[in-house]
N, C-alpha and C positions, 0 to 999 in steps of 0.2 A: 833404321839401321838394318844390316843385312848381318846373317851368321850363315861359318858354315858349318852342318850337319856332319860330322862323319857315324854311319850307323855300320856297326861290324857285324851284327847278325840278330835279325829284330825277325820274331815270329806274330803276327797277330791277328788273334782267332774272332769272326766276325762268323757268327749264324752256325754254320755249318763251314766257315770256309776259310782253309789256312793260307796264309800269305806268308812266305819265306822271301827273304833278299838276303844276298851277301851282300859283301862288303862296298858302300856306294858312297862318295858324297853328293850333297847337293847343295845348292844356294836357298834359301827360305829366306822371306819377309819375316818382323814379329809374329804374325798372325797366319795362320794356315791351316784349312782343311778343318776347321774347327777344334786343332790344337792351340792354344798358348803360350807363347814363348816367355818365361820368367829372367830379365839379365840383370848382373850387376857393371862394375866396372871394364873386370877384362873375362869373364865368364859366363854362362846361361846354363839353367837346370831346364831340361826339357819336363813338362805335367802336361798332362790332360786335364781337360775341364770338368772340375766336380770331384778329383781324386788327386791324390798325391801320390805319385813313384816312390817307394822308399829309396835310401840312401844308396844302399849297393845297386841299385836299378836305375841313377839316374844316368844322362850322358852330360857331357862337358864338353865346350867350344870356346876357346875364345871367341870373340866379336871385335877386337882392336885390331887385328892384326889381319884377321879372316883367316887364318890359319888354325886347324885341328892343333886345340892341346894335348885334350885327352880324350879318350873314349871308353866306359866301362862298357864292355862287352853285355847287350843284353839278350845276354843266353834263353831267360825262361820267357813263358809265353804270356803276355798282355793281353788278358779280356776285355778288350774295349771295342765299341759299335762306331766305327771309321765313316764317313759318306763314301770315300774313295778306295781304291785297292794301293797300295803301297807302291807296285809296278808304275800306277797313274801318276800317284805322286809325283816321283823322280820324274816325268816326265814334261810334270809342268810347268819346267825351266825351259824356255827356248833357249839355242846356243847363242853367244856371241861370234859375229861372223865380222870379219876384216873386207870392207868392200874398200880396193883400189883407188885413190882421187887420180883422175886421169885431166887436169887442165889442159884446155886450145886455145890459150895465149901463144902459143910457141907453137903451135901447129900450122901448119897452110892451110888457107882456107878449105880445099877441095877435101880436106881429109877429115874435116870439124863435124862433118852430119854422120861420121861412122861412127867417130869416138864418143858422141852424146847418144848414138845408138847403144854401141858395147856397153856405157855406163848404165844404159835402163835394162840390157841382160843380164846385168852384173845383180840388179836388184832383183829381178823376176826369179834368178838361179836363190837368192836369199829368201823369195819369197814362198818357194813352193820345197824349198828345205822345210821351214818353219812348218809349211800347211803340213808335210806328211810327221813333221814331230806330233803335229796337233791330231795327225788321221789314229797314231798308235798310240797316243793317248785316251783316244775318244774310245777305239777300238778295245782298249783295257779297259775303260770303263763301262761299256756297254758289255763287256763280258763279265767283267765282276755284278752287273746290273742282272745278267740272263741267270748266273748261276744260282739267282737267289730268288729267281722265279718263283710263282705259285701256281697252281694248279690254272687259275683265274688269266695269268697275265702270259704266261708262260709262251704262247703261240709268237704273241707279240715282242716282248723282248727279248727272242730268240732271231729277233732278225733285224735287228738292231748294231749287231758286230760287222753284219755282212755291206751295211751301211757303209763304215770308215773303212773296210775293206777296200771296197767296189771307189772309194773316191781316192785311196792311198793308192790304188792302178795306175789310177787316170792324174794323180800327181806326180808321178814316176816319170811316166812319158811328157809330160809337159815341165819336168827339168829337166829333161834328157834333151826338147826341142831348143829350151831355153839356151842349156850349155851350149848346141852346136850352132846358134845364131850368133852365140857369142863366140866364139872357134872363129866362125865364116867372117864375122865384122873384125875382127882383129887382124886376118891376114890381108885386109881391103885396104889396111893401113901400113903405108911402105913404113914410119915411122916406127911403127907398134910391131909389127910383125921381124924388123930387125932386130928387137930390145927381147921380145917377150921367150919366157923359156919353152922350147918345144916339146921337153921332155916333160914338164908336169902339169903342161895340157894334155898330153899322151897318156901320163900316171892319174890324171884324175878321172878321163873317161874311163880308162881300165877299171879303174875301180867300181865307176855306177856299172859296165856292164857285167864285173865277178858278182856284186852283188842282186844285178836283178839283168838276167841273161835273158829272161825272156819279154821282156816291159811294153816293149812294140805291140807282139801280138797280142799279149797280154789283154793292154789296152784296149785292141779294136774287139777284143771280144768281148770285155764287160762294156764297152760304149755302142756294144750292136749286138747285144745280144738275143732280142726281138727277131730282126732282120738273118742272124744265122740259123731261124730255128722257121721259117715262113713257111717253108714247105716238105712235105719227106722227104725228098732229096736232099735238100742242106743240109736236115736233123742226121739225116745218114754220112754224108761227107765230115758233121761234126764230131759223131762218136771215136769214143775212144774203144780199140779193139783187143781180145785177149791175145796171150794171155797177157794179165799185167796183177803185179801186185805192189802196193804202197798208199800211203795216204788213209789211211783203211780203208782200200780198194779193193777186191780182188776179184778177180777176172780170169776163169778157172780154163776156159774153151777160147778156142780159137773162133768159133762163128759166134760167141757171146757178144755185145758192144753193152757200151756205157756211155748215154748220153749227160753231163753234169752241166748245168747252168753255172752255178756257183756252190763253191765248198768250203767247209775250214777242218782243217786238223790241226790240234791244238794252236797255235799261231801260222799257221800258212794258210792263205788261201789259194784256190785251183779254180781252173773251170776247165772245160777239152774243147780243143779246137782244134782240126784239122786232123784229127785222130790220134792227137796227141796231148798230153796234160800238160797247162799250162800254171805257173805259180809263185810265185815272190811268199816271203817271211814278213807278215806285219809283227816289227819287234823292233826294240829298243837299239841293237845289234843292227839293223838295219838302218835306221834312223838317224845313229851316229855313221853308218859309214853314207852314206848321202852327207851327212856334215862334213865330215874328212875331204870326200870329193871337189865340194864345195871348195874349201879351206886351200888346198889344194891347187885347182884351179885358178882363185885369185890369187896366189901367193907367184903365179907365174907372172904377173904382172908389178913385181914388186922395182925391177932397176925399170920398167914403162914409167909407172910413176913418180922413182927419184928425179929421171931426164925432164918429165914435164915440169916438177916443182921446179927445180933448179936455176 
């Protein structure tokens, strides 16, 4: 059986390192992360293993209904040694995504090899959702991993975040390709392209590009970034020039440059290209609105698919 969590402000102190979240739900199995879930009939006390929450510290869920009963606020702070960051946590729900059934029973032949196209972008646009949920999950966790460094490892798991980084790029741009093969095979279809809503194909792209405006170059720069640095020349046409300040950047002179491979400040990564700084937010905030987008998108195809059932 499945419960859902509502946690309204859970602080918990690992090592040296505080993890705060507002207010979130999530979905949880019995078993998670090396907590325990204890339930009865229409309730569950959340424990950790080896201790018992007192009374005013526990939370409460129903489980019959999946609906939040109740939630006591837990205000003070839990000393307990997590494997994961609580950020990670939440994150290791993938969304539920509505992909269209688009049936060519009722379609003419010549138009039968786009629609079984459109249906395999429909899944790839689903599937590289999912991968960049998994890149800022990985990414949270490889940073709660770095924070807790030692002297010993320190080199190494410090470059571990720039990992899901560098691959949450290169997921971007490969559902940005994905979305517009599916855009392009839809309008290939006189059927589809007369049904389907133009406006929130328009409002879903909008969205991936408000949220990551620069993804394209983004992209070719961590997928070449060997190749933009081969010779002084490049190195030079790649720097970034002053003055500039952000990022905790700053670039005080005008004949200063700054050449960056790869960056992170606190959740953004950068790198410069073309003499300018390039960057996306690996962040939960992110991740959902690629889901939105997604959601979105197919929801434009909702009277496509009643006419096919029909």
């Amino acid at each position: 059986s499945q419960c859902l969590i509502a946690v309204s402000s859970v602080m918990l102190f690992c090592g040296d390192i505080n993890w705060h979240a507002p207010c979130q739900e999530v979905l949880l199995g019995k078993s998670f992360a090396g907590l325990r879930w204890s339930s009865s009939l229409d309730t569950c006390a959340c424990r950790y293993p080896g201790r018992s929450l007192r009374e005013d510290r526990q939370t409460y869920f129903s489980t019959s209904s999946i609906v939040r009963k109740t939630c006591t606020e837990l205000s003070q702070t839990i000393s307990v040694a997590v494997p994961i960051s609580l950020t990670g946590l939440l994150l290791m729900i993938l969304p539920t995504i509505d992909v269209p059934s688009l049936p060519t029973k009722r379609l003419p032949e010549a138009e039968r090899q786009d629609v079984l196209f459109l249906s395999r972008k429909f899944n790839d646009m689903v599937k590289y959702t999912k991968n960049f949920y998994a890149d800022v999950g990985l990414f949270e966790e490889c940073l709660f991993a770095a924070r807790k460094a030692t002297r010993e490892n320190r080199d190494l798991l410090s470059r571990y975040p720039f990992v899901a980084a560098r691959d949450g790029a290169m997921t971007i741009y490969h559902f940005a390709k994905a979305l517009d093969n599916a855009n392009g095979a839809a309008f290939r279809v006189p059927t589809i392209a007369r049904l389907v809503d133009k406006n929130l194909l328009k409002d879903a792209r909008k969205l991936l590009e408000d949220t990551f405006p620069l993804h394209v170059a983004l992209r070719h720069a961590v997928a070449h970034a060997a190749e933009l640095a081969s010779n002084p020349e490049k190195e030079k046409d790649r720097a970034l020039s002053g003055p500039y300040e952000g990022l905790g950047i700053k670039i005080e002179h005008e004949q200063a440059t700054a050449t960056i491979e790869e960056g992170l400040s606190n959740r953004t990564f950068f790198t410069t290209h073309q003499g300018q700084i390039l960057s996306y937010d690996i962040t939960k905030s992110s991740a959902d609105a690629l889901v939105e987008a997604t959601r979105t998108f197919m929801s434009a195809f909702s009277r496509v698919s009643a006419h096919l059932r029909e």
